[in-house]
ZASEMAR-267740 format. One record per residue (C-alpha): residue in one letter; x, y, z; residue number from 1. Coordinates in steps of 0.2 Angstrom, whole numbers, padded with zeros to 4 digits. Layout:
REM residues N
<pt r="A" u="X" v="Y" w="Z" k="NUM"/>
...
***
This chain:
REM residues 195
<pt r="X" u="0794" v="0835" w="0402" k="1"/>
<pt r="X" u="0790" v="0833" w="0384" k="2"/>
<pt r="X" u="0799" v="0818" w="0372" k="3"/>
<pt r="X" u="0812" v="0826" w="0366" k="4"/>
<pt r="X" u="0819" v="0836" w="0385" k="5"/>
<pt r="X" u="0819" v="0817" w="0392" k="6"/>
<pt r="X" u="0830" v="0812" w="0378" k="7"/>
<pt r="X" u="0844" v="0829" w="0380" k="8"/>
<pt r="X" u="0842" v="0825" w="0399" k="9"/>
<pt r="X" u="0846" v="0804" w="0398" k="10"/>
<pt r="X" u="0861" v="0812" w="0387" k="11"/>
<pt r="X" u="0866" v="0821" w="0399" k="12"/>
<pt r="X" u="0867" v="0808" w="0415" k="13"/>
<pt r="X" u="0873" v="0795" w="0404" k="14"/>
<pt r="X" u="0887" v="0807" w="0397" k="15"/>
<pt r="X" u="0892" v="0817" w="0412" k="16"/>
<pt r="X" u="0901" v="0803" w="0422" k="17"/>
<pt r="X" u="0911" v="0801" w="0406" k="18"/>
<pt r="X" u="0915" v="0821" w="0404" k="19"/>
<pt r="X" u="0920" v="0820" w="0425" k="20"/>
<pt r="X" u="0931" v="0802" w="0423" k="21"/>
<pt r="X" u="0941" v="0806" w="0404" k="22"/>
<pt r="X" u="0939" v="0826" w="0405" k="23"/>
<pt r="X" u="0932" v="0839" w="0394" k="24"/>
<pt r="X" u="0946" v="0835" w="0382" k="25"/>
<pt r="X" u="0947" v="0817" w="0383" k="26"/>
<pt r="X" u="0928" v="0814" w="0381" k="27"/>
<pt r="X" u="0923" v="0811" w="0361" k="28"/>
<pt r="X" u="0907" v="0807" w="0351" k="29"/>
<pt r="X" u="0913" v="0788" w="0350" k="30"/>
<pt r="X" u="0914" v="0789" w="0369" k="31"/>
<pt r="X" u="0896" v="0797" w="0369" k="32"/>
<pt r="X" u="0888" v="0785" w="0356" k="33"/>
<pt r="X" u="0894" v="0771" w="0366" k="34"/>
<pt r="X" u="0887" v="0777" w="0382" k="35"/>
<pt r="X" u="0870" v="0781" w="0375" k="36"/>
<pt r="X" u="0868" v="0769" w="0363" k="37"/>
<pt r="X" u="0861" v="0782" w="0350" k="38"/>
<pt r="X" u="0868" v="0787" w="0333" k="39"/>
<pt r="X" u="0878" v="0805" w="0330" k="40"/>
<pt r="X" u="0863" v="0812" w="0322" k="41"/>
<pt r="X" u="0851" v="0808" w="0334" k="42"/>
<pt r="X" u="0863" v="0816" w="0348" k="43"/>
<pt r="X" u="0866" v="0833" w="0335" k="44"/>
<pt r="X" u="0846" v="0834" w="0337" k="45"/>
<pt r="X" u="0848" v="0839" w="0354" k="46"/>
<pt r="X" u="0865" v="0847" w="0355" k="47"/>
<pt r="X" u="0872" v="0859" w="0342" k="48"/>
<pt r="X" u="0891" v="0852" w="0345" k="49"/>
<pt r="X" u="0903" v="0843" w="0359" k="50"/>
<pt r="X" u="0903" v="0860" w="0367" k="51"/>
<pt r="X" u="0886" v="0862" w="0370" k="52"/>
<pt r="X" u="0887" v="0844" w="0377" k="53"/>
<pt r="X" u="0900" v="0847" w="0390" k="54"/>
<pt r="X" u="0895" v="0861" w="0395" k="55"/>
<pt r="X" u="0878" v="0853" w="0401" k="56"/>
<pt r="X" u="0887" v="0839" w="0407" k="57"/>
<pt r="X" u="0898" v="0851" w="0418" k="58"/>
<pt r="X" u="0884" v="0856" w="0426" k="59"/>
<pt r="X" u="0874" v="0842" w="0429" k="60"/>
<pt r="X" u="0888" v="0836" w="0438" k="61"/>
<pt r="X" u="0891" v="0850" w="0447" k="62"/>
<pt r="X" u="0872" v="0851" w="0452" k="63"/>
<pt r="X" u="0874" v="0833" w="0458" k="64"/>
<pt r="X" u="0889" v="0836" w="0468" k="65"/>
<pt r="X" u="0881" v="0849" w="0478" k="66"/>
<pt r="X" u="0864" v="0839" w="0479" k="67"/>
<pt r="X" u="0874" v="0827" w="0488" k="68"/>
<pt r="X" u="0884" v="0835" w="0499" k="69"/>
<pt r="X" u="0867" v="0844" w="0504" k="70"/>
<pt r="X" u="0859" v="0828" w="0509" k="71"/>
<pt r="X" u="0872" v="0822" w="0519" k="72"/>
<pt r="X" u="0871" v="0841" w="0530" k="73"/>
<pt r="X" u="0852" v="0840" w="0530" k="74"/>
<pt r="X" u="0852" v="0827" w="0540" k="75"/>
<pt r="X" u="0858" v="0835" w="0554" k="76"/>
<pt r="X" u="0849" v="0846" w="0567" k="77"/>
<pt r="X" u="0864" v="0857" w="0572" k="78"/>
<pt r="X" u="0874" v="0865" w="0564" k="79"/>
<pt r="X" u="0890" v="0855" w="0573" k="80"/>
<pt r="X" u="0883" v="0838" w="0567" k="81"/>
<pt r="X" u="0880" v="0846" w="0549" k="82"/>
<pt r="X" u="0899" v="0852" w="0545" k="83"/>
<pt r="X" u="0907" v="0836" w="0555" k="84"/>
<pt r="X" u="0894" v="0826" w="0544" k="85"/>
<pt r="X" u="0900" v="0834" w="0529" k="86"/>
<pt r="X" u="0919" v="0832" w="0532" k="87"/>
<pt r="X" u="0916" v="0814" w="0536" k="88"/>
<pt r="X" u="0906" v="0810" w="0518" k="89"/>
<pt r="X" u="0919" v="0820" w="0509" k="90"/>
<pt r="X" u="0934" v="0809" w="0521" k="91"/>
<pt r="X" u="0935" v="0795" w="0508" k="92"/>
<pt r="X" u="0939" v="0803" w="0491" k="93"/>
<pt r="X" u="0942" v="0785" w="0482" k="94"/>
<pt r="X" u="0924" v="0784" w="0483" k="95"/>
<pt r="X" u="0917" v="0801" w="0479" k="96"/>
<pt r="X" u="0900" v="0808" w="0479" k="97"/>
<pt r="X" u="0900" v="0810" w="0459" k="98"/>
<pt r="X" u="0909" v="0798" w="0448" k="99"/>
<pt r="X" u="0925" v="0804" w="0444" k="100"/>
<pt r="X" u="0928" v="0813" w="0456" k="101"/>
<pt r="X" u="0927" v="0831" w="0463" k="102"/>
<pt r="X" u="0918" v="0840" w="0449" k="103"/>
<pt r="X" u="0924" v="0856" w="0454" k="104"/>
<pt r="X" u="0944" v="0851" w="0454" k="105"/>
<pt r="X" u="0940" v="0841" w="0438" k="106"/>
<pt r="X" u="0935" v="0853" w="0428" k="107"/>
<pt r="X" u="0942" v="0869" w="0436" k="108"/>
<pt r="X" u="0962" v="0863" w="0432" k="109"/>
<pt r="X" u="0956" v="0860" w="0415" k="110"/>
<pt r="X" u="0944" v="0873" w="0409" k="111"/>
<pt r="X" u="0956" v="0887" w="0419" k="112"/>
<pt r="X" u="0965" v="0892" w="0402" k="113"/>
<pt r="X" u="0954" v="0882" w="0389" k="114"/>
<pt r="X" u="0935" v="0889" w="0394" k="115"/>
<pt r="X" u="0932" v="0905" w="0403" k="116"/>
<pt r="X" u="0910" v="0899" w="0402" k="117"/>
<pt r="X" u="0916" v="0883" w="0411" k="118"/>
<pt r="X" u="0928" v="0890" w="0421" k="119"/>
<pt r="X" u="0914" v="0902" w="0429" k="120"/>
<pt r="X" u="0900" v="0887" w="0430" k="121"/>
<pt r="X" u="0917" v="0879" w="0441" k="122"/>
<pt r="X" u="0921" v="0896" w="0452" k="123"/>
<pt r="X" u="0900" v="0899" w="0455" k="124"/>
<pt r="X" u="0899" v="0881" w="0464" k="125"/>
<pt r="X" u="0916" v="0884" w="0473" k="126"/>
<pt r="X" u="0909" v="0900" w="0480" k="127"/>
<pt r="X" u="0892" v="0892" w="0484" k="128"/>
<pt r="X" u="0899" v="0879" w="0492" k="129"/>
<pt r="X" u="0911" v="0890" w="0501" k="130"/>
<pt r="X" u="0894" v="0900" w="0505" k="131"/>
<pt r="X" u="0885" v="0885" w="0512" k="132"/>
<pt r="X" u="0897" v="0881" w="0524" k="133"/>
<pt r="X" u="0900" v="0897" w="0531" k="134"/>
<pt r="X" u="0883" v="0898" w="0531" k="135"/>
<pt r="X" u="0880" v="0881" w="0543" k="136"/>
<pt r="X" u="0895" v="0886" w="0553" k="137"/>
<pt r="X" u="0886" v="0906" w="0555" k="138"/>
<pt r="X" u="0868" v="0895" w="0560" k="139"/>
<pt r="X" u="0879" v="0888" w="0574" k="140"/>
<pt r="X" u="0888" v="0904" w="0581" k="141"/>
<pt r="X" u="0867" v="0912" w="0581" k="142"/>
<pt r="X" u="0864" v="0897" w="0593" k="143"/>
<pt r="X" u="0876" v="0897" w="0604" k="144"/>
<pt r="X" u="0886" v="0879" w="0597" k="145"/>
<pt r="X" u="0902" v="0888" w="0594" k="146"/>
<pt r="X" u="0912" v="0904" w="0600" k="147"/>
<pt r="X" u="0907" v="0922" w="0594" k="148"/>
<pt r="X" u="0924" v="0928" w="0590" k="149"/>
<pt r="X" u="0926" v="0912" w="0578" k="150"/>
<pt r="X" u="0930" v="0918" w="0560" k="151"/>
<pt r="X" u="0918" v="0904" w="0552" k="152"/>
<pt r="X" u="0921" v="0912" w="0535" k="153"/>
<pt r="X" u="0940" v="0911" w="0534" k="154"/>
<pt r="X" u="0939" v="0892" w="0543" k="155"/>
<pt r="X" u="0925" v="0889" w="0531" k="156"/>
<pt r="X" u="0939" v="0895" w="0514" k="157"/>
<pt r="X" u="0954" v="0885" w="0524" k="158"/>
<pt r="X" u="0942" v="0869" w="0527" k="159"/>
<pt r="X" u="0935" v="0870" w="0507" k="160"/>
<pt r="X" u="0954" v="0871" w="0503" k="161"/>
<pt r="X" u="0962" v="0857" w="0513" k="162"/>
<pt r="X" u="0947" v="0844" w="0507" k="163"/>
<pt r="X" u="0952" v="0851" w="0489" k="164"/>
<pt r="X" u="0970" v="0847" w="0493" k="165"/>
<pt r="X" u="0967" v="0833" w="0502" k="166"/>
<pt r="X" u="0957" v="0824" w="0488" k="167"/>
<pt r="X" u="0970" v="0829" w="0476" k="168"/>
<pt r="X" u="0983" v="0821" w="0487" k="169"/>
<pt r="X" u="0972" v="0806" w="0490" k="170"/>
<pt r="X" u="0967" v="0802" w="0471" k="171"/>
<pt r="X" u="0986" v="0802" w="0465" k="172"/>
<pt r="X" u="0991" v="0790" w="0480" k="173"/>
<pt r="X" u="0976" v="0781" w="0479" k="174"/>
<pt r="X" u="0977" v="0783" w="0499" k="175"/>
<pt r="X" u="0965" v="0792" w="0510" k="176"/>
<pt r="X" u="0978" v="0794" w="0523" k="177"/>
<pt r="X" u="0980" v="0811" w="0520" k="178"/>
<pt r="X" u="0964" v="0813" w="0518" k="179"/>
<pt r="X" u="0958" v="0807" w="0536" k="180"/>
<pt r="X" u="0974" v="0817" w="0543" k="181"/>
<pt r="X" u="0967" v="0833" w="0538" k="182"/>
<pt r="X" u="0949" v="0830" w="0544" k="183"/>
<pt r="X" u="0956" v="0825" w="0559" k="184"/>
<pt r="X" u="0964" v="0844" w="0559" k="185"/>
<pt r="X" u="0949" v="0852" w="0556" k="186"/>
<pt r="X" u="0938" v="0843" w="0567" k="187"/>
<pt r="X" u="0952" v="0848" w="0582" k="188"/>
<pt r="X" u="0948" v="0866" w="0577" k="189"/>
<pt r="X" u="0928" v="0865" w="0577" k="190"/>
<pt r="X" u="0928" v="0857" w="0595" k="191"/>
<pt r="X" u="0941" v="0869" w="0600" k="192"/>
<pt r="X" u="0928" v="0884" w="0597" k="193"/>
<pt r="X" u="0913" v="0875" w="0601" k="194"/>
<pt r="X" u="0904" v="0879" w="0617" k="195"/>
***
C-alpha cells in the first residue's frame, strides 16, 4: 500500500464510525477534521468532496459489518451452531458489531430518497447477507441437520427482518427485551425443523 492509499484508508476507518453514528447528512468536514486530526486540504488530496467520503465510508462499514458477522458463523462446524451463533451476536443491539449501529438500517432509511449509489451499496449487503444465510441454513438441509421440506430461503427473509426490526425496536427503547423475545421466536422455529 503506497503513502498516499494509507492515508485515504486511515480516513476512511477514522470517519466511518462518525458517518454510521451522526449520518450521512449530519456528518461535516469539522466533524472529519476533528476525527483525523488533518487539515481540509490534506483530506480534499484524497477525496474530491463529502460525497466521495461517504460514500467510502458507507462501504467500509458495511464491509465491516459483514466481516464480523462472518466471524462469529465461522466458528462453527454446522450449519445449526452457525445461524444460532449468529442470532445470539446480533441479540444485543445496544452493543453492535459496528459503531453506530446496523450499517445497513442506518444508511438504508436515509439514502432511500436522497442517494440511489448509496441506496444500492445498502440493498447489495441486505441481499448478501440474506444470501449467506440461506446459504448456511441450505448447508444444513444437504446434511441432514434440518428438514427437507424447510423453506430456508423464506425463514432466512423473515429471520433478516425481525433482527432488522428488532434492532430498530431495541435502539429507540434502549432495551434489548424485544430483541431477546424475537431470537427466542426464531430459535423455536430452527429446533422445530431440525432433525
Amino acid at each position: 500500500m503506497t503513502r498516499a492509499q494509507k492515508a485515504k484508508q486511515f480516513i476512511i476507518e477514522q470517519t466511518a464510525p462518525l458517518f454510521n453514528t451522526k449520518g450521512l447528512a449530519g456528518t461535516v468536514i469539522d466533524d472529519v477534521m476533528k476525527a483525523t486530526k488533518m487539515a481540509r486540504g490534506s483530506l480534499y488530496v484524497h477525496f474530491k468532496n463529502m460525497d466521495e467520503l461517504a460514500l467510502c465510508a458507507v462501504e467500509y462499514n458495511l464491509k465491516l459489518f459483514v466481516e464480523r458477522t462472518s466471524a462469529v458463523s465461522d466458528q462453527h462446524a454446522l450449519a445449526k451452531t452457525k445461524f444460532l451463533g449468529l442470532l445470539d451476536y446480533m441479540s444485543d443491539p445496544l452493543n453492535p458489531p459496528v459503531q453506530g449501529g446496523c450499517p445497513m438500517m442506518n444508511f438504508g432509511m436515509e439514502a432511500d430518497d436522497t442517494s440511489p449509489v448509496i441506496r444500492e451499496k445498502v440493498n447489495e449487503t441486505i441481499c448478501d447477507v440474506q444470501a449467506g444465510m440461506t446459504q448456511i441454513l441450505e448447508e444444513g438441509v444437504l446434511n441432514g441437520e434440518f428438514r427437507k421440506d424447510w423453506d430456508v430461503k423464506k425463514f432466512a427473509v423473515k429471520a433478516y427482518a425481525m433482527i432488522e426490526g428488532g434492532i430498530l425496536i431495541c435502539r429507540m427503547s434502549r432495551d434489548v427485551g424485544q430483541m431477546i423475545m424475537l431470537v427466542e421466536i426464531l430459535k423455536e422455529e430452527i429446533e422445530a425443523n431440525s432433525i
